[in-house]
N, CA, C and O atoms as a printed pandas DataFrame, in Angstrom:
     atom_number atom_name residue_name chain_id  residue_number  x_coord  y_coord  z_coord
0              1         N          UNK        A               1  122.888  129.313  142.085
1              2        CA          UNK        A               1  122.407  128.314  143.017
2              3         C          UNK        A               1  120.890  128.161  142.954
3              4         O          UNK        A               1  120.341  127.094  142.680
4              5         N          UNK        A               2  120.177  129.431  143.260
5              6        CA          UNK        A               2  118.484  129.259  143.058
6              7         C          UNK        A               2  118.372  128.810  141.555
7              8         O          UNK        A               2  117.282  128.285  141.330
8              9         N          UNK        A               3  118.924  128.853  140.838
9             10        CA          UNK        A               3  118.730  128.097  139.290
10            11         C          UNK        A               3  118.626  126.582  139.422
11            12         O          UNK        A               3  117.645  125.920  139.082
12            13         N          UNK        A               4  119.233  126.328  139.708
13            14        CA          UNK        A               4  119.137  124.689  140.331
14            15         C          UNK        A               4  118.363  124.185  140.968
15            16         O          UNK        A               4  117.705  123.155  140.822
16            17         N          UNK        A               5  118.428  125.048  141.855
17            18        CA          UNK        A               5  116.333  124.734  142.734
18            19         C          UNK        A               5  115.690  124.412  142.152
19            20         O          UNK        A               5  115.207  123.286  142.040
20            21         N          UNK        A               6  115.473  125.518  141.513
21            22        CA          UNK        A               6  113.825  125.911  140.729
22            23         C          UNK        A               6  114.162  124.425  139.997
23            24         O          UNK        A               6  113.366  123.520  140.244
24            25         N          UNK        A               7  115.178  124.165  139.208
25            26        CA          UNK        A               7  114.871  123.800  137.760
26            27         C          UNK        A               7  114.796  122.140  138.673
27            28         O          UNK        A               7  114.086  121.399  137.994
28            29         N          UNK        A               8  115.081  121.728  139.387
29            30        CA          UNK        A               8  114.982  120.300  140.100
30            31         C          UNK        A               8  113.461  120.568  140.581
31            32         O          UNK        A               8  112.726  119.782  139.983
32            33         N          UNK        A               9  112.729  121.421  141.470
33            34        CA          UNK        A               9  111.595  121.461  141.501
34            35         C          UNK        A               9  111.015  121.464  140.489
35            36         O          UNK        A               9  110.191  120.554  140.406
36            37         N          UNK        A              10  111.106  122.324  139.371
37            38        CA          UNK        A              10  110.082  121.799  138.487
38            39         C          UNK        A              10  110.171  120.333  137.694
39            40         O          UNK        A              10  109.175  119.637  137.499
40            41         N          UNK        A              11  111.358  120.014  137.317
41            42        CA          UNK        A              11  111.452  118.386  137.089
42            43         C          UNK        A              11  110.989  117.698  137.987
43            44         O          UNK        A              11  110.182  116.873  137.559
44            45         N          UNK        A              12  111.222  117.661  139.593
45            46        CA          UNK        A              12  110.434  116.617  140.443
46            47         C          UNK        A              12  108.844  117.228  140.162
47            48         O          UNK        A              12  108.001  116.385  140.472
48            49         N          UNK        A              13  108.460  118.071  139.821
49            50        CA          UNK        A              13  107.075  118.209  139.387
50            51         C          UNK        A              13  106.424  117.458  138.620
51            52         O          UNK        A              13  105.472  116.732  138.906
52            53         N          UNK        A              14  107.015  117.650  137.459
53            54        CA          UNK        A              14  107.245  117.028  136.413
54            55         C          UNK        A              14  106.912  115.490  136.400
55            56         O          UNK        A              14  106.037  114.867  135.799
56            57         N          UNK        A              15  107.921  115.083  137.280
57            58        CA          UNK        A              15  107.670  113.482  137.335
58            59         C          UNK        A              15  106.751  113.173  138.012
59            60         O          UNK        A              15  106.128  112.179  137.639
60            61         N          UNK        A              16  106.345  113.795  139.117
61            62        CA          UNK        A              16  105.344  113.116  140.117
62            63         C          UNK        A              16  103.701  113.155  139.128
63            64         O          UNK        A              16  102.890  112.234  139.028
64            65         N          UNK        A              17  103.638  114.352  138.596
65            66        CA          UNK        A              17  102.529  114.574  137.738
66            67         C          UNK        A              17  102.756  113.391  136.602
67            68         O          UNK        A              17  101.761  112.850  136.120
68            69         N          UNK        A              18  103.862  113.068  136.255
69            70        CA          UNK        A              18  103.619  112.404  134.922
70            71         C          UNK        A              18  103.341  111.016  135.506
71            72         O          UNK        A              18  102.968  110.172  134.692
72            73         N          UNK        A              19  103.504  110.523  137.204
73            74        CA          UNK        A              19  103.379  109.713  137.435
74            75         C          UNK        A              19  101.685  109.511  137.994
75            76         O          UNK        A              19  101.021  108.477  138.067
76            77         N          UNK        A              20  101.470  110.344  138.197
77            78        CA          UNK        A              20   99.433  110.321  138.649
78            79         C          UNK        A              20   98.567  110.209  137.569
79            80         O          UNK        A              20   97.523  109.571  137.697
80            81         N          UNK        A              21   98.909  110.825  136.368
81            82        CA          UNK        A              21   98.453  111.187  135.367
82            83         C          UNK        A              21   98.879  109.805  134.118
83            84         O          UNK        A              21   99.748  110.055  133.284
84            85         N          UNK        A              22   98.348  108.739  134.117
85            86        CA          UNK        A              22   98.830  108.128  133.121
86            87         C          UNK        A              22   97.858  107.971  131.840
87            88         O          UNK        A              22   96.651  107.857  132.058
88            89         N          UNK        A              23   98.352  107.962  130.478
89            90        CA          UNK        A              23   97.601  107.969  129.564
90            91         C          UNK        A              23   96.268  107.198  129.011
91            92         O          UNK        A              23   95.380  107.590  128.255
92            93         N          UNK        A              24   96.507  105.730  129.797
93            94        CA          UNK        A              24   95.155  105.275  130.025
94            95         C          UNK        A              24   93.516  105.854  130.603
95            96         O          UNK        A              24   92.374  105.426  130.431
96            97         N          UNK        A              25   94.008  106.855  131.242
97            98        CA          UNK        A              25   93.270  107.517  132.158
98            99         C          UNK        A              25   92.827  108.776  131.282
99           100         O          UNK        A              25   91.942  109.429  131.834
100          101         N          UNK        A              26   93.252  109.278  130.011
101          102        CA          UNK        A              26   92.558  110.244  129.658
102          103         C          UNK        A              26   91.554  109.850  129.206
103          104         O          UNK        A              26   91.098  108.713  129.083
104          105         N          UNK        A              27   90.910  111.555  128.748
105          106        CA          UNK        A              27   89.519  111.149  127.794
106          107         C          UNK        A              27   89.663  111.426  126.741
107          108         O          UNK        A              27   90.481  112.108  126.124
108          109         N          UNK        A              28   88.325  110.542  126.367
109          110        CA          UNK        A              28   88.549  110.192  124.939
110          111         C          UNK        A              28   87.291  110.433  124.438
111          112         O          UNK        A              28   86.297  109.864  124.890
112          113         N          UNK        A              29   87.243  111.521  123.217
113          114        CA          UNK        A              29   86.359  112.193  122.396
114          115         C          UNK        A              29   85.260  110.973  121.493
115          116         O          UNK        A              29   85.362  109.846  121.007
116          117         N          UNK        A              30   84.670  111.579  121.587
117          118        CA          UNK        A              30   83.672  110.191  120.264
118          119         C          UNK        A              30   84.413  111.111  119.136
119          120         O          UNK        A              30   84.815  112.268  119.264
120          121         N          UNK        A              31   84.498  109.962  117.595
121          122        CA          UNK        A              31   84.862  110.716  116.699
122          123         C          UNK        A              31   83.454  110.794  115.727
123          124         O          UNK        A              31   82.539  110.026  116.022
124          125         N          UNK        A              32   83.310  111.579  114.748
125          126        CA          UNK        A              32   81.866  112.330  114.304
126          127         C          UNK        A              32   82.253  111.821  112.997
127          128         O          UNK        A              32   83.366  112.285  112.750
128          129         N          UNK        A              33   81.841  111.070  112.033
129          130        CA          UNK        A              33   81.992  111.408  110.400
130          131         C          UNK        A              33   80.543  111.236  109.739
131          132         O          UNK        A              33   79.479  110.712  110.070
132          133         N          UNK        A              34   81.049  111.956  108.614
133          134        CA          UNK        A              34   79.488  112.105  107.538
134          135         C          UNK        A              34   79.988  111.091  106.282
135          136         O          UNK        A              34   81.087  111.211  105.742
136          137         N          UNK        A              35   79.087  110.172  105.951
137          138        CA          UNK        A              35   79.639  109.143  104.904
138          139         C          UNK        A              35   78.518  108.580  103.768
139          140         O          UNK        A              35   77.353  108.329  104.079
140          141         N          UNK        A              36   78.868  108.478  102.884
141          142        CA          UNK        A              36   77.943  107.887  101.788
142          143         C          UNK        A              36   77.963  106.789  101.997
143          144         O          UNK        A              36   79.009  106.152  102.121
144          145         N          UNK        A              37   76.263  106.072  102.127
145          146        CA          UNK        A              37   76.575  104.617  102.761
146          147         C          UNK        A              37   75.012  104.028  101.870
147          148         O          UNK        A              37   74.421  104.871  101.195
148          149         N          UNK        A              38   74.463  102.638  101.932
149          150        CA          UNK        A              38   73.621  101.866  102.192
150          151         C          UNK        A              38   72.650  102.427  102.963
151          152         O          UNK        A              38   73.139  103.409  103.522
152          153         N          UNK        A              39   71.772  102.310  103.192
153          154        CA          UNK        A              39   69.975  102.855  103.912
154          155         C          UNK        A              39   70.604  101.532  104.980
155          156         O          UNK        A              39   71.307  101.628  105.986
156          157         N          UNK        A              40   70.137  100.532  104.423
157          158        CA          UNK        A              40   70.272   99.240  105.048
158          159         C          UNK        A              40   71.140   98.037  104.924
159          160         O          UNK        A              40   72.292   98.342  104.617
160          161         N          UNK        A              41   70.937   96.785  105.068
161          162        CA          UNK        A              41   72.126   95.724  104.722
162          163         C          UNK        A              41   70.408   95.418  103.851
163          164         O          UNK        A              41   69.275   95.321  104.322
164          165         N          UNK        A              42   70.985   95.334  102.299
165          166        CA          UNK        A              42   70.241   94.324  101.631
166          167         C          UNK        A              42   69.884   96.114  100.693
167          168         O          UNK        A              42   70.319   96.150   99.542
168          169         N          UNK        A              43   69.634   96.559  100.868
169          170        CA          UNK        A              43   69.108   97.590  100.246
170          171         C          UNK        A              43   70.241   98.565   99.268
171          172         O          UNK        A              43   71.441   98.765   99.453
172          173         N          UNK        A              44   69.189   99.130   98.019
173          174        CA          UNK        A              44   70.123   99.585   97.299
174          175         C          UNK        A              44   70.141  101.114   96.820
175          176         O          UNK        A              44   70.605  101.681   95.832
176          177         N          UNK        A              45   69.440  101.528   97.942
177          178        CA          UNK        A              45   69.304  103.058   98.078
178          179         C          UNK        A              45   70.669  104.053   99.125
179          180         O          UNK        A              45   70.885  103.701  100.284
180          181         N          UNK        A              46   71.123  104.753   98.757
181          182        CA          UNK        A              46   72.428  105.455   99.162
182          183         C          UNK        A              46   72.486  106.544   99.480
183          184         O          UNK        A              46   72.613  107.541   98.769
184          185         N          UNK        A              47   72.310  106.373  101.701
185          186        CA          UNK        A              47   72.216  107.783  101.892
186          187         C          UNK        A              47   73.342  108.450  102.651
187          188         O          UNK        A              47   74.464  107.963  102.785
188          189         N          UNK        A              48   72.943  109.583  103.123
189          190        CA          UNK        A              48   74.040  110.034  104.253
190          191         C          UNK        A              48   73.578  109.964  105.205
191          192         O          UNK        A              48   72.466  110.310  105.605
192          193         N          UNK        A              49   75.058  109.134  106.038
193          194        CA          UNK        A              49   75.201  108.351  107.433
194          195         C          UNK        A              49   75.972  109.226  108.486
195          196         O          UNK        A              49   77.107  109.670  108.316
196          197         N          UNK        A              50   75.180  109.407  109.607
197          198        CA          UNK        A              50   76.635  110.401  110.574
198          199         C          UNK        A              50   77.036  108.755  111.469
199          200         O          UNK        A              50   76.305  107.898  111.966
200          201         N          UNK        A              51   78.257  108.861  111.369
201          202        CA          UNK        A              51   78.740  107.687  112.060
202          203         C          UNK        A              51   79.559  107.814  113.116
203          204         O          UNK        A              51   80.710  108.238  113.014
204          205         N          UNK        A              52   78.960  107.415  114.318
205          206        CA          UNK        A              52   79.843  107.765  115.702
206          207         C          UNK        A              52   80.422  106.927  116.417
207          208         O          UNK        A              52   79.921  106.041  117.109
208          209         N          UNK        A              53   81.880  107.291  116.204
209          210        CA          UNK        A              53   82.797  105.921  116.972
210          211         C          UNK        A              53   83.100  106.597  118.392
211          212         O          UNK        A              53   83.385  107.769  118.635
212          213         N          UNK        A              54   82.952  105.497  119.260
213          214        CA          UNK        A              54   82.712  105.834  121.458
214          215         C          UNK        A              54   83.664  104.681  121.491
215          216         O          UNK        A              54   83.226  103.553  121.266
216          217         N          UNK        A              55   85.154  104.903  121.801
217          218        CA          UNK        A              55   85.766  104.172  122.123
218          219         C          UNK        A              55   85.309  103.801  123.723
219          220         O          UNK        A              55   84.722  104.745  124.252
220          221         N          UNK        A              56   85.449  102.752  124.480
221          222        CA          UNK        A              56   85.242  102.418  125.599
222          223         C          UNK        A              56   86.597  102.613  126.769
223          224         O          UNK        A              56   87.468  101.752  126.883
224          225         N          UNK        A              57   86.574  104.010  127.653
225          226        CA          UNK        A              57   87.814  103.727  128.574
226          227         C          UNK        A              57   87.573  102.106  129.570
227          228         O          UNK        A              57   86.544  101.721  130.126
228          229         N          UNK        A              58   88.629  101.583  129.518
229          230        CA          UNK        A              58   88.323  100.247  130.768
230          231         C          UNK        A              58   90.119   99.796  130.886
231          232         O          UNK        A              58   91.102  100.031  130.183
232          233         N          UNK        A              59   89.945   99.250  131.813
233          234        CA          UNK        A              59   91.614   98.930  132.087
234          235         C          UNK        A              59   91.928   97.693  131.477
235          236         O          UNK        A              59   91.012   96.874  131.395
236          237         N          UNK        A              60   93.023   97.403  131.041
237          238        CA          UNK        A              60   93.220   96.535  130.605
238          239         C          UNK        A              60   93.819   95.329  131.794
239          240         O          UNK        A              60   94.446   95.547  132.830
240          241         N          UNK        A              61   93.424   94.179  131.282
241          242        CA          UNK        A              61   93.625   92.950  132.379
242          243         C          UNK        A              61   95.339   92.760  131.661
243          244         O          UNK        A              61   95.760   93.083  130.550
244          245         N          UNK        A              62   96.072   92.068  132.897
245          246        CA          UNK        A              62   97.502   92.126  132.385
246          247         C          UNK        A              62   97.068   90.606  131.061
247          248         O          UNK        A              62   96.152   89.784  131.089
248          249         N          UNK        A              63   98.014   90.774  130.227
249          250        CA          UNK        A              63   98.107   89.717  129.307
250          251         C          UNK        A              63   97.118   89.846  128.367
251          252         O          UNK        A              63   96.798   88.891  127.658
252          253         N          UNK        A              64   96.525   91.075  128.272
253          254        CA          UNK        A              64   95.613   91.234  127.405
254          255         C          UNK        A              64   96.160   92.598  126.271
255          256         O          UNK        A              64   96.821   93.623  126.436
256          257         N          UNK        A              65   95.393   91.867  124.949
257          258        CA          UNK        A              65   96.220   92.938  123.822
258          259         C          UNK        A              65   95.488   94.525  124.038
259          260         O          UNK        A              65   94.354   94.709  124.479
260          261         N          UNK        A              66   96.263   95.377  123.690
261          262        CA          UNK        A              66   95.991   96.529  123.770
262          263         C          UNK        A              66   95.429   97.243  122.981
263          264         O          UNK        A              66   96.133   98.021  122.338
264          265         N          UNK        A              67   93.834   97.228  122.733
265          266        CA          UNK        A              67   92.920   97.162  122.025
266          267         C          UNK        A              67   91.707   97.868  122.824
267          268         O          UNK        A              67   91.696   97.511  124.002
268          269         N          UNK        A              68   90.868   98.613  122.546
269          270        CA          UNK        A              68   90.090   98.845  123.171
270          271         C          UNK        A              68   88.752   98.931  122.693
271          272         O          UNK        A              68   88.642   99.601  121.666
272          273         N          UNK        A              69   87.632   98.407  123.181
273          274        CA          UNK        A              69   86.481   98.200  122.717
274          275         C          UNK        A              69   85.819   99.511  122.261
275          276         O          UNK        A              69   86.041  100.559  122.868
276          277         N          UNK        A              70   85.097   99.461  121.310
277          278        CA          UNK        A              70   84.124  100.613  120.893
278          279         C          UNK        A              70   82.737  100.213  120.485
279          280         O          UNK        A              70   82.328   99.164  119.987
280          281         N          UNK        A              71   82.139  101.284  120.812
281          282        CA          UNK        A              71   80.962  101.070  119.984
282          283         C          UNK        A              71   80.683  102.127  118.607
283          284         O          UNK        A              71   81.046  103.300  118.702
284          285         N          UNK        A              72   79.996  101.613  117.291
285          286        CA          UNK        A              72   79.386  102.412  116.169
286          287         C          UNK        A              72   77.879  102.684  116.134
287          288         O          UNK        A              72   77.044  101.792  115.981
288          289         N          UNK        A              73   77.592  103.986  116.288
289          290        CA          UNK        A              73   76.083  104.150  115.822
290          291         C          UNK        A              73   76.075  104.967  114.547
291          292         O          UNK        A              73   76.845  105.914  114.380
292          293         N          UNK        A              74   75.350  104.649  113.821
293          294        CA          UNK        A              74   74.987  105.485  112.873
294          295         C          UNK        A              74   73.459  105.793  112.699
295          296         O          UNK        A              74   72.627  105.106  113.291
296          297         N          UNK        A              75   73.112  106.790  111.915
297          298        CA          UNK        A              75   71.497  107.396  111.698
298          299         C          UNK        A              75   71.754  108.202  110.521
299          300         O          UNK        A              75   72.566  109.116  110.375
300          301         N          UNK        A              76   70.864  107.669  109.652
301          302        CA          UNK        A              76   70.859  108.462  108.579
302          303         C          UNK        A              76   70.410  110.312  108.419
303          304         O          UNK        A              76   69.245  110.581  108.712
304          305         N          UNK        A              77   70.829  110.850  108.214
305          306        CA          UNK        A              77   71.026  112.495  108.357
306          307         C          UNK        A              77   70.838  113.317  106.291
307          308         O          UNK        A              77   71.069  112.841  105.179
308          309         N          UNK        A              78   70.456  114.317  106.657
309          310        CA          UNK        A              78   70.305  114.860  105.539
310          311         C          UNK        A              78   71.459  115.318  104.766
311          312         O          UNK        A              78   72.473  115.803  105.270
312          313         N          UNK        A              79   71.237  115.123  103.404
313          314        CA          UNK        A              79   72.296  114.727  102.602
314          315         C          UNK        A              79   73.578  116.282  102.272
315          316         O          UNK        A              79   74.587  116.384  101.573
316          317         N          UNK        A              80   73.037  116.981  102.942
317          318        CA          UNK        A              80   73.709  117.967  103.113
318          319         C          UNK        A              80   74.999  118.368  104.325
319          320         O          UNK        A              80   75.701  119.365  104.490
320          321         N          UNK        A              81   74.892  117.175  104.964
321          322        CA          UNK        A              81   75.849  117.188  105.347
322          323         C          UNK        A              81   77.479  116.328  105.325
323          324         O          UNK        A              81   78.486  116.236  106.027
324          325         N          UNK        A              82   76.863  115.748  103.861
325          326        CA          UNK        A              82   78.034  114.760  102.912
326          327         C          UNK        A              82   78.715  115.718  102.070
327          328         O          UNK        A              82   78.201  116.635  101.430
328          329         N          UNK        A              83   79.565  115.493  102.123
329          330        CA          UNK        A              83   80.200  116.185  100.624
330          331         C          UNK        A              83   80.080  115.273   99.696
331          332         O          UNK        A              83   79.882  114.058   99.718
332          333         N          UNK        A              84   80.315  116.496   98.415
333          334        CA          UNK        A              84   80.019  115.733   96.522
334          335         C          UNK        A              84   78.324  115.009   97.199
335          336         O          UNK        A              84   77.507  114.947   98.117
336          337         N          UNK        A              85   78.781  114.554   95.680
337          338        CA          UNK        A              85   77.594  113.587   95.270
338          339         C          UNK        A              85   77.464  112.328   95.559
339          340         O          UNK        A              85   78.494  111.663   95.453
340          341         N          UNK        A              86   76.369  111.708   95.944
341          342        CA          UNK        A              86   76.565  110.075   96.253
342          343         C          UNK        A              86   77.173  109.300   95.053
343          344         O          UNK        A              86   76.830  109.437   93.878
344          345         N          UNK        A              87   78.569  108.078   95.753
345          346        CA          UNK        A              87   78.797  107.423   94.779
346          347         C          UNK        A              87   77.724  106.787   93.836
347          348         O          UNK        A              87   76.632  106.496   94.324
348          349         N          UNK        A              88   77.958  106.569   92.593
349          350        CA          UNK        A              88   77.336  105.101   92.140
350          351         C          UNK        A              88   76.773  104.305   92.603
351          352         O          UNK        A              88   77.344  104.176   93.686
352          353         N          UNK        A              89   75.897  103.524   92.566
353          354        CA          UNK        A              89   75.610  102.137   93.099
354          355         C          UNK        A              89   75.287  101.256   91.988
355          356         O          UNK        A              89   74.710  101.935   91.138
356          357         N          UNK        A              90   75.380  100.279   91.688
357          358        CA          UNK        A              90   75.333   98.804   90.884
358          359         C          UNK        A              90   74.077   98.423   90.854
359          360         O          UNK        A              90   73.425   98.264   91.886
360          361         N          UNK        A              91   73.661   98.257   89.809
361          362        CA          UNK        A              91   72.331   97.423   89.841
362          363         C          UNK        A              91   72.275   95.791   89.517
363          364         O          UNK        A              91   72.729   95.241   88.513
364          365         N          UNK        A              92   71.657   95.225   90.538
365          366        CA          UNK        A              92   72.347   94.039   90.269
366          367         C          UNK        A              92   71.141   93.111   89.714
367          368         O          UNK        A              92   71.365   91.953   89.362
């Protein structure tokens, strides 16, 4: 009989938490990468870029696609923290 308790209490646990807690509502990490890139737009020098994607938490309006805004920064960083060697670049 107490088996049944418990195990309905912890399922109504269960649900009420899964109901406060919805996945929109977590957090969300910036993601970090190191990349062989361009200095600039127009330029033909090739360095290493740390590139940081900040997704934006915000609610979504009903009827709207489920997409969420981010922002990218990047800053060029010492080349030691790329792996290998910089690709190629083209001389044009």
């Amino acid at each position: 009989m107490w088996k049944f308790v418990i195990t309905a209490l912890v399922t109504l646990e269960f649900v009420l938490l899964s109901s406060f807690l919805s996945p929109a509502e977590a957090i969300v990490n910036d993601t970090e990468n190191y990349i062989w890139d361009y200095a600039s737009v127009g330029s033909s020098e090739v360095v290493c870029k740390r590139v940081v994607f900040h997704p934006e938490a915000r609610k979504l309006a009903p009827g709207e696609l489920p997409a969420l805004p981010a922002k990218l920064r990047s800053e060029i960083v010492d080349r030691n923290y790329c792996n290998g060697t910089p690709p190629l670049t083209r001389r044009g």
